[in-house]
Each structure stands twice: as structure tokens, then as C-alpha cells.
N, CA, C and O atoms as a printed pandas DataFrame, in Angstrom:
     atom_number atom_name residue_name chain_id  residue_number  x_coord  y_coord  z_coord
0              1         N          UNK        A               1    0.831   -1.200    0.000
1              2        CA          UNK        A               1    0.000    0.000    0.000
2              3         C          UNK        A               1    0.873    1.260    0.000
3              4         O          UNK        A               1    0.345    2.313    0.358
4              5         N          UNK        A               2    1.971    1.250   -0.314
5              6        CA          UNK        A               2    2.850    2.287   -0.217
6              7         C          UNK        A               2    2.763    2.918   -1.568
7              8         O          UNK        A               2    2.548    2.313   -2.618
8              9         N          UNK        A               3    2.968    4.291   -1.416
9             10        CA          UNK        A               3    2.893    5.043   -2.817
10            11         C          UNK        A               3    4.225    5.232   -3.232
11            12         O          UNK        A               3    5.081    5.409   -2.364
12            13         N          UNK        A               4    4.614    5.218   -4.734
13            14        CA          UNK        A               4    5.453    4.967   -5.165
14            15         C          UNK        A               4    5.628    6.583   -6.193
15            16         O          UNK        A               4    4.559    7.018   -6.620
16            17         N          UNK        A               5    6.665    7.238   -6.479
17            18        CA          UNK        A               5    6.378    8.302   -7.133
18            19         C          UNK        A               5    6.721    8.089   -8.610
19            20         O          UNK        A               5    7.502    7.168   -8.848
20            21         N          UNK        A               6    6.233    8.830   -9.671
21            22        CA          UNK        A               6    6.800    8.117  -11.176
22            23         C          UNK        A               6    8.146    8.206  -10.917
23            24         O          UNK        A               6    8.475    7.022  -10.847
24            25         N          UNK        A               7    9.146    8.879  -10.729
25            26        CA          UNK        A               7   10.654    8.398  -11.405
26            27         C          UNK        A               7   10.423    7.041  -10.557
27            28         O          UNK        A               7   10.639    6.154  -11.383
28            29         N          UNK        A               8   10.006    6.269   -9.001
29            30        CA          UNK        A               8   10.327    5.071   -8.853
30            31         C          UNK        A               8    9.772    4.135   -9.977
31            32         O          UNK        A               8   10.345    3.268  -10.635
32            33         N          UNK        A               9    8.543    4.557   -9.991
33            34        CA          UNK        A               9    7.838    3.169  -10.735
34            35         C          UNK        A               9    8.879    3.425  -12.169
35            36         O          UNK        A               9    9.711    2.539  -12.366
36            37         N          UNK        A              10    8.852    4.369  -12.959
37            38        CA          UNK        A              10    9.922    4.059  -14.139
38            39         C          UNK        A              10   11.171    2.980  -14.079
39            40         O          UNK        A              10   11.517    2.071  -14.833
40            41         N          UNK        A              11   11.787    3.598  -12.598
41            42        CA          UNK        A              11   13.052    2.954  -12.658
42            43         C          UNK        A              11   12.427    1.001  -11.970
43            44         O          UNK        A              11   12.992    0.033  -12.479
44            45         N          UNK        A              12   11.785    0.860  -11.341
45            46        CA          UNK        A              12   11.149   -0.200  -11.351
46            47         C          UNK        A              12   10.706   -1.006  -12.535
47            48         O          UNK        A              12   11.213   -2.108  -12.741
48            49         N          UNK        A              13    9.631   -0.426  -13.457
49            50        CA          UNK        A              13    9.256   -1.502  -14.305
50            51         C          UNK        A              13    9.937   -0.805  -15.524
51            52         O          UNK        A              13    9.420   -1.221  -16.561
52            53         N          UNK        A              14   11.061    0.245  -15.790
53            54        CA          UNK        A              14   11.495    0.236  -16.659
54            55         C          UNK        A              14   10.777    0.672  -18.079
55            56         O          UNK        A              14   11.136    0.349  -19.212
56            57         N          UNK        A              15    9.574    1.563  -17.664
57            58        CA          UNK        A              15    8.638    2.316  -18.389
58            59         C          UNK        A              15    9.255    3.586  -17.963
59            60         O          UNK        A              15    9.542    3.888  -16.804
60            61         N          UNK        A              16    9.483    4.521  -19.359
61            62        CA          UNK        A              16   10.157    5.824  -19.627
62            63         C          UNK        A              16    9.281    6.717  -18.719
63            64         O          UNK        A              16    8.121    6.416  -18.435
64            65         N          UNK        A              17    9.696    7.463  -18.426
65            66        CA          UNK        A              17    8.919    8.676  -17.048
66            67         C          UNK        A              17    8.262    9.676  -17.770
67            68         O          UNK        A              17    7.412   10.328  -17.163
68            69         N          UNK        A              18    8.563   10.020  -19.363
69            70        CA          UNK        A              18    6.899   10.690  -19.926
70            71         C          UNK        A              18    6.146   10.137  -20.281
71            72         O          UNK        A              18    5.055   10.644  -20.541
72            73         N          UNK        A              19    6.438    8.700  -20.464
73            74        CA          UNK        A              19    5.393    7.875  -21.065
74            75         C          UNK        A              19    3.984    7.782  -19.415
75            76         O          UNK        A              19    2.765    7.704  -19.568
76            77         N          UNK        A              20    4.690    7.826  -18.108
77            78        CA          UNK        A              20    4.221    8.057  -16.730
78            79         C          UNK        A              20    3.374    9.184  -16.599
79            80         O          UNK        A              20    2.282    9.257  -16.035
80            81         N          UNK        A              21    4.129   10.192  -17.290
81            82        CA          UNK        A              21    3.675   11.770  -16.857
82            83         C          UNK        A              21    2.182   11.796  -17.573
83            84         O          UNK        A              21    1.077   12.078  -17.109
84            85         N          UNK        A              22    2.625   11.365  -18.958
85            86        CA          UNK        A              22    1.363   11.614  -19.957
86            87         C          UNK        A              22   -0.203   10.568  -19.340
87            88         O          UNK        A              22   -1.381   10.916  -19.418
88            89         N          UNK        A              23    0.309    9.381  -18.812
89            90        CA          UNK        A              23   -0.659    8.459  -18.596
90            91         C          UNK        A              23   -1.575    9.318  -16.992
91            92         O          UNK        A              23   -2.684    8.988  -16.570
92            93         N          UNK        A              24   -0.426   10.719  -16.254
93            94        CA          UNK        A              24   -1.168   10.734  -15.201
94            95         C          UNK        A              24   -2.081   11.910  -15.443
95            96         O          UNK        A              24   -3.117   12.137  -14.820
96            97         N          UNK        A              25   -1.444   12.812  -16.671
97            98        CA          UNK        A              25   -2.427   13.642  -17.051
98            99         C          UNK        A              25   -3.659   13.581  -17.875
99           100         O          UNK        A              25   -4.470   14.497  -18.012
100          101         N          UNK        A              26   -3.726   12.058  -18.564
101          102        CA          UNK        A              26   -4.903   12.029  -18.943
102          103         C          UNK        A              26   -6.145   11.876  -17.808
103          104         O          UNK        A              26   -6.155   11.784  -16.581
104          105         N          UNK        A              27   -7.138   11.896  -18.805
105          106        CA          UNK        A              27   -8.761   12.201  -18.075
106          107         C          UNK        A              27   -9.037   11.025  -17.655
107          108         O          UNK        A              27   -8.682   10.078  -18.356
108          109         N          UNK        A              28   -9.761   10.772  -16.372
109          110        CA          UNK        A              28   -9.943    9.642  -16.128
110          111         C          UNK        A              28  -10.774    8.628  -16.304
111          112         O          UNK        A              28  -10.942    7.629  -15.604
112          113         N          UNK        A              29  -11.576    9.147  -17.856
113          114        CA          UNK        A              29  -12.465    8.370  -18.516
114          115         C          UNK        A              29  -11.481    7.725  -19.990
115          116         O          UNK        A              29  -11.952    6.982  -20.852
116          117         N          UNK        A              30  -10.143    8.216  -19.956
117          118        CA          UNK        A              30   -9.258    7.820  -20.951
118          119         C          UNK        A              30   -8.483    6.401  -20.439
119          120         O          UNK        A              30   -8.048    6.159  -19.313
120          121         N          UNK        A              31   -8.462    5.684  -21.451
121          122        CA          UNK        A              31   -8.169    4.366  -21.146
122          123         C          UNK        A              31   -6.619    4.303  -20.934
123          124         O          UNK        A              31   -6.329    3.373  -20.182
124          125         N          UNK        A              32   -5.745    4.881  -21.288
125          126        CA          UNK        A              32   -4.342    5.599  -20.604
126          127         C          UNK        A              32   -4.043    6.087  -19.480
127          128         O          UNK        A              32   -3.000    6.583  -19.053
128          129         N          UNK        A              33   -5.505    5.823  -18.822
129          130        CA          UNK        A              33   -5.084    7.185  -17.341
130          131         C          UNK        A              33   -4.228    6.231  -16.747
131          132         O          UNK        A              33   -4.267    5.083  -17.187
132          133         N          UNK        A              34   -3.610    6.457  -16.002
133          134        CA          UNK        A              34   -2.860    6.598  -14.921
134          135         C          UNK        A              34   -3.180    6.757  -13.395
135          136         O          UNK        A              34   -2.330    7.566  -13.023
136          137         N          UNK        A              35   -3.922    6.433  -12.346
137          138        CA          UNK        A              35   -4.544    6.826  -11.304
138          139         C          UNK        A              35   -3.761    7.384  -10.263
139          140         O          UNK        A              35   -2.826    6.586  -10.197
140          141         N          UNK        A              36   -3.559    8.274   -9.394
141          142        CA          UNK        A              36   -2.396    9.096   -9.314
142          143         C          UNK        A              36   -2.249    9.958   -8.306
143          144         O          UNK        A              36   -2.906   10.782   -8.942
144          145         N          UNK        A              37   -1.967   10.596   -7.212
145          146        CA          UNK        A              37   -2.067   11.486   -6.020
146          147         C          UNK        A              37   -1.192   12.566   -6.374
147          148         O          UNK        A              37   -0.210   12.253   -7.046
148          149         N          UNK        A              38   -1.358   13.918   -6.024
149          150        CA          UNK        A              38   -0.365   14.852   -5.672
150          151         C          UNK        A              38   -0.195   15.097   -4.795
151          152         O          UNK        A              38   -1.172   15.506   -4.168
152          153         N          UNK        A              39    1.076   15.047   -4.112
153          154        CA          UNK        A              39    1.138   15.181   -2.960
154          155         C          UNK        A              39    1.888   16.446   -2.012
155          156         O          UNK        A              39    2.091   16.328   -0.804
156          157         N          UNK        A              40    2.238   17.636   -2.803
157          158        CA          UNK        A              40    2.186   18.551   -2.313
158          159         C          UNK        A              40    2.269   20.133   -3.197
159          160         O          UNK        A              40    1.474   20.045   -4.133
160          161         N          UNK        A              41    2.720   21.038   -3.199
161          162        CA          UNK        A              41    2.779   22.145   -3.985
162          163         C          UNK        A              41    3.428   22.078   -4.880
163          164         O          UNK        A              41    3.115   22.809   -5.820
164          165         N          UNK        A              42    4.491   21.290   -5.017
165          166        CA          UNK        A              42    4.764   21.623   -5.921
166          167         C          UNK        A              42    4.846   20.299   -6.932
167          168         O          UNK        A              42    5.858   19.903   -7.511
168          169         N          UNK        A              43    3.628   19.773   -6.984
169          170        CA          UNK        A              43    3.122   18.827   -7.609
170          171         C          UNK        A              43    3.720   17.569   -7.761
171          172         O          UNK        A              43    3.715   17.035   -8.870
172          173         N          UNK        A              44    4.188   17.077   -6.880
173          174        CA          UNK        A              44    4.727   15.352   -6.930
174          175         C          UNK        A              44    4.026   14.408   -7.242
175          176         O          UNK        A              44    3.073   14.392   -6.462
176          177         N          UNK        A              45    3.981   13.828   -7.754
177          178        CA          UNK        A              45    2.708   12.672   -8.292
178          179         C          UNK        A              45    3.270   11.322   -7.978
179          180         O          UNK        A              45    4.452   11.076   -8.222
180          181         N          UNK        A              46    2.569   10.551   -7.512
181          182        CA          UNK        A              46    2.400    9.361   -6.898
182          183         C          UNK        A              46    1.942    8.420   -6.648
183          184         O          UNK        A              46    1.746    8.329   -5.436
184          185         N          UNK        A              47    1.525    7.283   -7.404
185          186        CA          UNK        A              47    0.734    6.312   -7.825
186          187         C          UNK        A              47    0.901    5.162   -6.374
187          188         O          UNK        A              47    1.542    5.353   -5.341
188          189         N          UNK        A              48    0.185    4.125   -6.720
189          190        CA          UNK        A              48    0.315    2.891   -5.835
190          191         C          UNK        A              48    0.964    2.017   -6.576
191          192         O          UNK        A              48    0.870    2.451   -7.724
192          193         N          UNK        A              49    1.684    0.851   -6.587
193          194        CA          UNK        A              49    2.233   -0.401   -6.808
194          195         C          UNK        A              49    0.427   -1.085   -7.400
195          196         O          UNK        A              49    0.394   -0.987   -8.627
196          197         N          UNK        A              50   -0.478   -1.490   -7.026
197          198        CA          UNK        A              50   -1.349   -1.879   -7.111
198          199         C          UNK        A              50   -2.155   -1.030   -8.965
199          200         O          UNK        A              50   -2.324   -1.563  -10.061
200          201         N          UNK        A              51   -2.386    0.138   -8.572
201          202        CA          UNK        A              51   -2.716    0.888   -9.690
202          203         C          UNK        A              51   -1.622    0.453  -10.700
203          204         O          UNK        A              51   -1.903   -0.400  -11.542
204          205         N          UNK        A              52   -0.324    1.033  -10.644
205          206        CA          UNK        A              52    0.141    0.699  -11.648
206          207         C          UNK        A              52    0.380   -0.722  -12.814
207          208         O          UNK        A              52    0.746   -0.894  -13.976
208          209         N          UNK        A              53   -0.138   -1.620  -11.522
209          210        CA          UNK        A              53   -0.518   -3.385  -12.065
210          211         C          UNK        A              53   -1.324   -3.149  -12.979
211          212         O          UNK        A              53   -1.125   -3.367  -14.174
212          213         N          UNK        A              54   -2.803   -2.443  -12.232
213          214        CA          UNK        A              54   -3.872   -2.471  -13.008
214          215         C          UNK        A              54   -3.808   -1.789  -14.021
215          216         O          UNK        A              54   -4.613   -2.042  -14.917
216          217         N          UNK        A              55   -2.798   -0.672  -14.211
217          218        CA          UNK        A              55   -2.598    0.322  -15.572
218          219         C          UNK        A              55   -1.829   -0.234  -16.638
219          220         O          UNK        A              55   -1.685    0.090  -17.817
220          221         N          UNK        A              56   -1.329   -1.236  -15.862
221          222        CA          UNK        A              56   -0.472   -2.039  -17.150
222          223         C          UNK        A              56   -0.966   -3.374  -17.133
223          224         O          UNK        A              56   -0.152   -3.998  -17.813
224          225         N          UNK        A              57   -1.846   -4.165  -16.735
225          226        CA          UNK        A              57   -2.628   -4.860  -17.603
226          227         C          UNK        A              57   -3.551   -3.762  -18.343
227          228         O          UNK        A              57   -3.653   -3.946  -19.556
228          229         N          UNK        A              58   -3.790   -3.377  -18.159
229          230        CA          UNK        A              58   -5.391   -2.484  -19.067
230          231         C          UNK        A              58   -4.680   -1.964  -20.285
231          232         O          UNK        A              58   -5.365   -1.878  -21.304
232          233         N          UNK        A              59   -3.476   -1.618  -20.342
233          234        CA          UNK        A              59   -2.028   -0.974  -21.569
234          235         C          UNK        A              59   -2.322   -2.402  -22.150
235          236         O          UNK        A              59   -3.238   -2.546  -22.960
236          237         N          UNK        A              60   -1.647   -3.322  -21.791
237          238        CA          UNK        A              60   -1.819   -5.362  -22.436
238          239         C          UNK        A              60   -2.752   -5.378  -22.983
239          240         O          UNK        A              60   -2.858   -5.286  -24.206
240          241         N          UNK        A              61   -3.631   -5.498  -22.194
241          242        CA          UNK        A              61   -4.931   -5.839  -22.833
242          243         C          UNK        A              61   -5.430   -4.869  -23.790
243          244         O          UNK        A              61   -6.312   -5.288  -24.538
244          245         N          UNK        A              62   -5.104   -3.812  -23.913
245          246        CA          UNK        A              62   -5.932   -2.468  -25.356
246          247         C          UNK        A              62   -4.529   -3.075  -26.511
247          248         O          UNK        A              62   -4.790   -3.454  -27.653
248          249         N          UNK        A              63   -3.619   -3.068  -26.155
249          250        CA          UNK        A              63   -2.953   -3.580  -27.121
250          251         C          UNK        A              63   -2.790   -4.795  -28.005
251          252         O          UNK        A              63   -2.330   -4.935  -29.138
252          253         N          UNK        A              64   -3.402   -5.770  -26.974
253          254        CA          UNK        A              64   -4.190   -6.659  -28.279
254          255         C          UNK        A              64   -4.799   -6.704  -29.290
255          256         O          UNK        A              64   -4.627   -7.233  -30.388
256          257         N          UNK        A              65   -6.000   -5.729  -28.558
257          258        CA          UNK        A              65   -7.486   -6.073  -28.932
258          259         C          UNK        A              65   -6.965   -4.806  -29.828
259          260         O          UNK        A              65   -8.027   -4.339  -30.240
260          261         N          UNK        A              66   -6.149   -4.176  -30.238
261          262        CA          UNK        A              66   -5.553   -3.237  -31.665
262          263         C          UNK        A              66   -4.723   -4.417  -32.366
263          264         O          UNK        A              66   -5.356   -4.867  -33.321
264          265         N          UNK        A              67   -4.020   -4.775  -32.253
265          266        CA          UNK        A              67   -3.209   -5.984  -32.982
266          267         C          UNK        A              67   -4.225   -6.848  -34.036
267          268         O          UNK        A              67   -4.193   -7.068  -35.247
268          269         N          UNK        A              68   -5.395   -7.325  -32.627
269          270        CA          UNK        A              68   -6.779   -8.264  -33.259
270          271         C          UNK        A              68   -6.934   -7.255  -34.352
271          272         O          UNK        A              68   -6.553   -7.878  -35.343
272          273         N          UNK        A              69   -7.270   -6.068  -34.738
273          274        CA          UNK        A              69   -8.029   -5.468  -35.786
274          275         C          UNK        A              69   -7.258   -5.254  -37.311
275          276         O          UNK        A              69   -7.727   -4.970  -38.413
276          277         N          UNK        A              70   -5.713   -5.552  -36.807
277          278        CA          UNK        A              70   -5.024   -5.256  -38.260
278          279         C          UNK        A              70   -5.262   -5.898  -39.312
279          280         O          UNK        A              70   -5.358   -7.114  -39.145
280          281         N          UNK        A              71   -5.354   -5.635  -40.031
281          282        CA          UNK        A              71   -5.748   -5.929  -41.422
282          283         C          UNK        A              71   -4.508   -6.186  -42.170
283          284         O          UNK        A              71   -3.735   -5.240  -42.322
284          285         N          UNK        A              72   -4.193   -7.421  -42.691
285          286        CA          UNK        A              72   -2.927   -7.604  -43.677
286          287         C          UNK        A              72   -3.405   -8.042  -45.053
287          288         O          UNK        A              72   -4.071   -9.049  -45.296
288          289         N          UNK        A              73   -3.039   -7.285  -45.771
289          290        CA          UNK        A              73   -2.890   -7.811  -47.216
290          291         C          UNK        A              73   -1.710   -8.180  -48.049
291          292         O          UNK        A              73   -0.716   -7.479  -48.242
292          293         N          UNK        A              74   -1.939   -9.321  -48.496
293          294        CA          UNK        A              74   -0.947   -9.921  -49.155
294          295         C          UNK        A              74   -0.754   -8.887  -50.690
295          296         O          UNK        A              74    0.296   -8.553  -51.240
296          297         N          UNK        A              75   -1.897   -8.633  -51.002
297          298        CA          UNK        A              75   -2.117   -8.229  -52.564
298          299         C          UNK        A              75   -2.742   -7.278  -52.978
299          300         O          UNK        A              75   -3.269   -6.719  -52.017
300          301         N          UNK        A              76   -3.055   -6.605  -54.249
301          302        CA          UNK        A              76   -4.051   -5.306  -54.283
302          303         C          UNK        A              76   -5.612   -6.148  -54.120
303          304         O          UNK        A              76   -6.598   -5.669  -53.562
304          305         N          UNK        A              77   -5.536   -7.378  -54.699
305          306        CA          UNK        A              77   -7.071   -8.076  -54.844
306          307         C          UNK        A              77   -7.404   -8.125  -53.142
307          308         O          UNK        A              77   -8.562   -7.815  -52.861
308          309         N          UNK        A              78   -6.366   -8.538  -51.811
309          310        CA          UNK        A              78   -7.124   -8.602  -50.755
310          311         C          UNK        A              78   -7.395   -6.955  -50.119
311          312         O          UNK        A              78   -8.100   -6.755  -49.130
312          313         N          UNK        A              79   -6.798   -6.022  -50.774
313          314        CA          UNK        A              79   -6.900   -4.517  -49.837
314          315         C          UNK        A              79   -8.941   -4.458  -50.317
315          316         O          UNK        A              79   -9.894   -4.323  -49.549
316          317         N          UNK        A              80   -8.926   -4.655  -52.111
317          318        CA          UNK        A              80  -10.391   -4.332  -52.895
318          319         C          UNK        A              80  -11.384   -4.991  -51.585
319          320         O          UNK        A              80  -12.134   -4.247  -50.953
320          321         N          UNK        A              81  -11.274   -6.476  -51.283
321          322        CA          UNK        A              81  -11.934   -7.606  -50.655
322          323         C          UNK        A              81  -12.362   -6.408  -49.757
323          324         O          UNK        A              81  -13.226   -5.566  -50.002
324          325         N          UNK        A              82  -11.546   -6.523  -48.638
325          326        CA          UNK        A              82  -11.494   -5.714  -47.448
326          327         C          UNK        A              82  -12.003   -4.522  -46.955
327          328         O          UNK        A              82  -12.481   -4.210  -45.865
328          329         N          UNK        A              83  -11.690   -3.595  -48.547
329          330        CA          UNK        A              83  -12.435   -2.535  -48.774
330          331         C          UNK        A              83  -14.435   -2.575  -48.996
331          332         O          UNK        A              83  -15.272   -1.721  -48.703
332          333         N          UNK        A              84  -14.583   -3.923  -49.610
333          334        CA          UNK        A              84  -15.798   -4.368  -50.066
334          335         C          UNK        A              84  -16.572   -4.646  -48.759
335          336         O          UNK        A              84  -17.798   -4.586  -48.671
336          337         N          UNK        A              85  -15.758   -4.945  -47.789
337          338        CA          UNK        A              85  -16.559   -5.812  -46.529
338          339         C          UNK        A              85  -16.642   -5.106  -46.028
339          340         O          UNK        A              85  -17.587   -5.375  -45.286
340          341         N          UNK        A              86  -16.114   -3.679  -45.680
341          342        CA          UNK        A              86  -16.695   -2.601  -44.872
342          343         C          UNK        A              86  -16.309   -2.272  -43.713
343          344         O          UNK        A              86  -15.541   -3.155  -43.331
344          345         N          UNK        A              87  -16.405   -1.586  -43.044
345          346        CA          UNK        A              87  -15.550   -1.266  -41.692
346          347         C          UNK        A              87  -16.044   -2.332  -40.754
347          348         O          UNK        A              87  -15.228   -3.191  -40.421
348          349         N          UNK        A              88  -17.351   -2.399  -40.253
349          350        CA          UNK        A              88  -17.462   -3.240  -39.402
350          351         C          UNK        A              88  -16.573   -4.587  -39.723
351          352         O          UNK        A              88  -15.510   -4.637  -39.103
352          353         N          UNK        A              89  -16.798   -5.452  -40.419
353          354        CA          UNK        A              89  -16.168   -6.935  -41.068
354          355         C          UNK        A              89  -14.837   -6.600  -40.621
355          356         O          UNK        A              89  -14.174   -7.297  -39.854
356          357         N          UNK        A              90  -14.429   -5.375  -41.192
357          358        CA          UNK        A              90  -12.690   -5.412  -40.828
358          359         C          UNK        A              90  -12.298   -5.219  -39.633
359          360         O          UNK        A              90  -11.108   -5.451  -39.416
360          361         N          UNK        A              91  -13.140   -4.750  -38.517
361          362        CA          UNK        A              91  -12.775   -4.814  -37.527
362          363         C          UNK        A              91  -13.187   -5.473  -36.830
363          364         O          UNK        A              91  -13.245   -5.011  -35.690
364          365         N          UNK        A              92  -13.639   -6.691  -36.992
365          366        CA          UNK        A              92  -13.712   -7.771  -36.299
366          367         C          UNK        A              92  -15.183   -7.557  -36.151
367          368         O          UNK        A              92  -15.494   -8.153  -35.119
368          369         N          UNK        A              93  -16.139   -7.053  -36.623
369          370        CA          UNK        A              93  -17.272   -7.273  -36.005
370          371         C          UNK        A              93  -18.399   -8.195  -36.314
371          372         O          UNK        A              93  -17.968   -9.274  -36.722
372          373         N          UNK        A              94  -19.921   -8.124  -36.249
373          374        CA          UNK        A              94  -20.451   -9.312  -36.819
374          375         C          UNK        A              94  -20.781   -9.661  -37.699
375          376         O          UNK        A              94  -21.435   -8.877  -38.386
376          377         N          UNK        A              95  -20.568  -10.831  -38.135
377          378        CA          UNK        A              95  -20.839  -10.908  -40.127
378          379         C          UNK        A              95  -22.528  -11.669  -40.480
379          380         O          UNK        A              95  -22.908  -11.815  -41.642
């Protein structure tokens, strides 16, 4: 339950410290947030060990489910196909 401040957690899991900064300034309806305390004037920010688990499975897991949607074409005939099936189809949705 101890709070950890971004330069620790960086130097811990070895995630760059703006890639930290940016995740604590997003909104907290953004799937990047970061969950996060300040802890005094002159703005120290400070996450939990626990949050940051949960911020980096939830990073894992969105990064799949983008991987799942790529679209590869071998050829110009599969880009036409692809193009034909429409956004939903290409992104995985229901056929």
C-alpha cells in the first residue's frame, strides 16, 4: 500500500517517465489514465504499486485487442476484398 512516485515506478518496471507523466495527465475516462495522487505544492505525483498493475494490464490488454483489428494484405485483390466488406467486417465485427 505504499505510494510509489513516477521516477520510482519508471526505474522499477522500466517504463520511460513521460510515457508516466502523460498516462497521469490524462482524463480519467481515458483508457491511458494513470490513477495518481499529488502530494504537495509543488506537484509530486504518486501512484500505488497496485494501480500501476492495473494500468499495465489495461495498456496489455488495449494492445491486443488493436493488434486483433489489423488488417494484412498480401495483394491489391485482398486490400479491394477488405475494402468491399466494410468497416465493421474489418474490424472484427459481426458478419
Amino acid at each position: 500500500m505504499r505510494l510509489l512516485r513516477l521516477k520510482e515506478v519508471a526505474e522499477r518496471y522500466g517504463i520511460p517517465i513521460h510515457i508516466l507523466r502523460d498516462a497521469a495527465k490524462a482524463l480519467p475516462t481515458d483508457p491511458r489514465h494513470l490513477p495518481h495522487v499529488v502530494l504537495n505544492r509543488k506537484g509530486v505525483v504518486a501512484t500505488r504499486e497496485e494501480w500501476v498493475e492495473e494500468w499495465l494490464e489495461r495498456q496489455r490488454s488495449d494492445a491486443e485487442v488493436r493488434r486483433a483489428q489489423v488488417v494484412e494484405w498480401r495483394n491489391a485483390k485482398d486490400l479491394q476484398r477488405a475494402v468491399k466488406e466494410g468497416p465493421e467486417r474489418r474490424a472484427g465485427g459481426a458478419r
